[in-house]
N, C-alpha and C positions, 0 to 999 in steps of 0.2 A: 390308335391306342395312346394313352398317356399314362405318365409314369410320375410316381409320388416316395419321398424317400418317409417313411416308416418307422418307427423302433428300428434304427438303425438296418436296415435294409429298404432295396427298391420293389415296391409292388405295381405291377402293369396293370391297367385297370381301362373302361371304357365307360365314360359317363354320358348318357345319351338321353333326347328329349327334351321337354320342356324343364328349363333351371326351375319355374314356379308350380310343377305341376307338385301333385305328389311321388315322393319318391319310391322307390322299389331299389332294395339292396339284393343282390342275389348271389349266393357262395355255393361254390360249384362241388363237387364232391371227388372221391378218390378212386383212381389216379386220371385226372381230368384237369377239365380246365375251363375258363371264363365263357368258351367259343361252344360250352352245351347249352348255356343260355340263349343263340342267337334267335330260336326263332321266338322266344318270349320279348326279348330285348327291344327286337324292331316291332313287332304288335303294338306292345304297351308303349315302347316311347312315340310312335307313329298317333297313340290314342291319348297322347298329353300328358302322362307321366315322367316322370326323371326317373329312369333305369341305370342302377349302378352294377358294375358286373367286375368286380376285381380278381387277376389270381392271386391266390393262396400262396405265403412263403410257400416254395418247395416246389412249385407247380409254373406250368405255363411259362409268362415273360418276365416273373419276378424273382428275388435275389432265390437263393438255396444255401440254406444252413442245413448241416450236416446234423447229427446225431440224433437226439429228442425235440420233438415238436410237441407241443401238450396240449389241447382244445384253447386252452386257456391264452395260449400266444395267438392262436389265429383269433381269438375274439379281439385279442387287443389290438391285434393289424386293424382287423374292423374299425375299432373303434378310433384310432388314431386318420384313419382314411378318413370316416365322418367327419375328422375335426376341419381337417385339411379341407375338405370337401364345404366347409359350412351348414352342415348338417347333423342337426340337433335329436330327430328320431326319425325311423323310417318302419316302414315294412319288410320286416326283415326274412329271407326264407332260403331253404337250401336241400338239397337231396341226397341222402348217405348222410357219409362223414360231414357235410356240409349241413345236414339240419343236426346234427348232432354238436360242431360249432353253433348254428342258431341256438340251440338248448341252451349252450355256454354263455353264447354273450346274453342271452336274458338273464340268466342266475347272476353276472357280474353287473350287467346295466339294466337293467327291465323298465326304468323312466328313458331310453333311447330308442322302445321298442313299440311301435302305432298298433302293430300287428303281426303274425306269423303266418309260416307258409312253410312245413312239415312235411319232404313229400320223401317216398320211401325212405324213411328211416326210422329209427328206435330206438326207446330214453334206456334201456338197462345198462348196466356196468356191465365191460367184456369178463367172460366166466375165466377161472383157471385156465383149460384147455384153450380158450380164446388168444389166452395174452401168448402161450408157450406158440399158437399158430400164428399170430400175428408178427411177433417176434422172429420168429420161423423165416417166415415170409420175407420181411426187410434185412437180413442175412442176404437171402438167396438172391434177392433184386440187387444188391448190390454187387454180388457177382456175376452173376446171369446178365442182368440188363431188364426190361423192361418187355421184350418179344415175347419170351416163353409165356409170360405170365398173361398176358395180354392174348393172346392165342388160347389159352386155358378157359379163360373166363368173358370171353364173347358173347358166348349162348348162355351167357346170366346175365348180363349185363344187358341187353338185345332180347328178346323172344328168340328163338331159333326162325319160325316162322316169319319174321322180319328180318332176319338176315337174307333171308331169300326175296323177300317180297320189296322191302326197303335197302336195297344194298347200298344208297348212300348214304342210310343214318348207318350201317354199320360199321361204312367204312372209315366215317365219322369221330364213331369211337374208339376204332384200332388205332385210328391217327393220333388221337389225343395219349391215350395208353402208351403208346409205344415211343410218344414223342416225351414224356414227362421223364425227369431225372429221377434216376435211380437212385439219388442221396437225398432228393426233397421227398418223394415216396415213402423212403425205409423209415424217414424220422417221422413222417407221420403216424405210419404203422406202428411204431411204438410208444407216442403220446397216445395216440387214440388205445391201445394194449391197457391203459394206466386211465384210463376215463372214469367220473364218478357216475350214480345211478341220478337219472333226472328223471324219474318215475314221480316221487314224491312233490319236486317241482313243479311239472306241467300240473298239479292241483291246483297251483297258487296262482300260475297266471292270470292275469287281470285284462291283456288284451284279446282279440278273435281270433280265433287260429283256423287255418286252413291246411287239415289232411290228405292228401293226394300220395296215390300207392299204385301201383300197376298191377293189374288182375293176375297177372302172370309172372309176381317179382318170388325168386327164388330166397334171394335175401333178405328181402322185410316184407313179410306174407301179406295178405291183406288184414289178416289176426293180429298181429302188429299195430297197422293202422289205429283197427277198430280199438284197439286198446288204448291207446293213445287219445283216439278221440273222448271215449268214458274219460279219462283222467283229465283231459282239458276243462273248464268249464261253459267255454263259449266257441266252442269247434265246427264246423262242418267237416264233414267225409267224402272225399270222390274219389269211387274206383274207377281206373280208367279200363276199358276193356280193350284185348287185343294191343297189351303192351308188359312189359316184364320190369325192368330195375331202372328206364332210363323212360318215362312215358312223358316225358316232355320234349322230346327229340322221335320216338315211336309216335306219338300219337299227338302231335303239337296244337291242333286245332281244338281237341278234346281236351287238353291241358290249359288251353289257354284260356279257352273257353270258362271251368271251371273257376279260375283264378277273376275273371272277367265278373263274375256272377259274384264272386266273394267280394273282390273291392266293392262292386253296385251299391252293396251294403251298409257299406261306410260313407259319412259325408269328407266327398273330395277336399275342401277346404279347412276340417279338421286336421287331416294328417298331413296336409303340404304345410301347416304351421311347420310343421317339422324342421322345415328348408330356412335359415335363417340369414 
C-alpha cells in the first residue's frame, strides 16, 4: 500500500502494473473498501494496464473526517490523487456509492475521463424518504458500530445462494463492512442523502461507458442498468448472472471478462496518453 496526503487528509491507495499501460481508476463503494477490487486489480494490471485502486476519505487506510462528506469531495480526492499520480485521464469506474462518485467526478472533470465503468449503481437524486433513511442510518452507525448493520444487509449485498456457495467472498465483505469506521460511513450516508440527479448528465456524456449490474442485485435492479444504458449514449450493458450487488467479487471471471471485452474496444495507446 502507499499513501498520498490529499485535500488535507491521507488516502491509502495501491497503484499497480504497468506505469505506461493504460490506466484503470477504480472507487470502491459503501461501506467497503479498495480490497473489493482485488480480483480486477491483479487481472488487468497482470494484462498491462496501470490499476489504481484508492480508499475513499472515510473508508479503509485513509484519513476519516467526521460529519458530511458530499460526492463532490470524493471526486476531488480523485482528482488530486491523479495529480499526484501524474495522471492526466483515465478510465474511470465504481460500483454503488462509488459509480455514483464516478457520475460526480465526470460532471466536475469530464476532459479527465477516457472512459466509464457504471456497475450496480444509479444516476437519481435520493427521494425524501431516502434522505430521512439515510440519515437514519448514519445516526444508528455511529452508535451501534458497524456489526449490526453489516449482518443486516449481507444477503443483499452477496446473493444468499453465494453466501453458501462462496463463503469466502462473503466473508469478504463482512470483513470490509464491519471493519470500516462508523464516522467515515455516517458522513458518507449523509453526503450521499444530499446527491444531485445525474439522469440528465449521463446524455451528455462524450466518452464509452460500460454498465455492469448483477442479475440478482436487490439494490440497483437490472431496470436500473438498462436505463442508464438508454441514457448513455455509447454504452454497453452486461448482466452478470448468478450474482446480486457485488458481481465483481460473486462472479469475478464473468466481471472481468466483460470489462476485458469493453477495453478491446478502445485503442490501448489512446487512453495510456492519459499517463503523463
Amino acid at each position: 500500500m502507499a499513501t498520498a496526503h490529499v485535500n488535507g487528509i491521507i488516502i491509502g491507495y495501491d497503484d499497480q502494473g504497468d506505469r505506461d499501460g493504460m490506466p484503470l481508476l477504480l472507487v470502491h463503494g459503501h461501506p467497503f473498501n479498495r480490497t473489493m477490487w482485488a480480483p480486477q486489480a491483479e487481472e488487468f494490471a497482470t494484462a498491462g494496464y496501470r490499476v489504481v485502486t484508492p480508499d475513499l476519505r472515510g473508508y479503509g487506510e485513509s484519513g476519516v473526517v467526521p460529519g458530511i462528506t458530499p460526492l463532490g469531495v470524493f471526486a476531488r480526492d480523485i482528482a488530486g490523487l491523479m495529480d499526484l499520480l501524474g495522471l492526466d485521464r483515465v478510465l474511470l469506474g465504481g460500483l454503488s456509492m462509488g459509480g455514483q462518485i464516478v457520475m460526480e467526478f465526470y460532471r466536475l472533470f469530464p476532459d479527465r475521463v477516457s472512459g466509464l465503468l457504471l456497475a450496480d449503481t444509479f444516476p437519481a437524486a435520493e427521494k425524501p424518504e431516502g434522505k430521512v433513511s439515510r440519515n437514519a442510518m448514519a445516526d444508528r452507525l455511529l452508535v451501534e458500530g458497524m456489526g449490526g448493520y453489516a449482518d443486516e444487509v449481507i444477503d443483499k449485498m452477496v446473493a444468499p445462494y453465494n453466501i453458501t456457495a462462496l463463503p469466502e467472498v462473503a466473508a469478504h465483505v463482512l470483513g470490509m463492512m464491519r471493519t470500516t469506521p462508523p464516522e467515515g460511513a455516517a458522513a458518507a450516508l449523509r453526503g450521499r442523502a444530499e446527491r444531485p440527479d445525474y439522469c440528465e448528465l449521463l446524455t451528455e456524456v462524450t466518452v464509452p461507458a460500460l454498465v455492469v449490474v448483477g442479475v440478482d442485485d436487490e439494490y440497483t435492479p437490472v431496470s436500473d442498468a438498462e436505463f442508464m444504458h438508454q441514457q448513455l449514449p455509447d454504452s454497453t450493458l452486461a448482466v452478470i448472472e448468478g450474482s446480486a450487488h457485488m458481481p465483481n467479487l460473486e462472479r469475478p471471471a464473468e466481471f472481468n471478462a466483460a470489462l476485458a471485452r469493453f477495453l478491446g474496444q478502445r485503442p490501448i495507446g489512446e487512453a495510456a496518453a492519459g499517463a503523463r
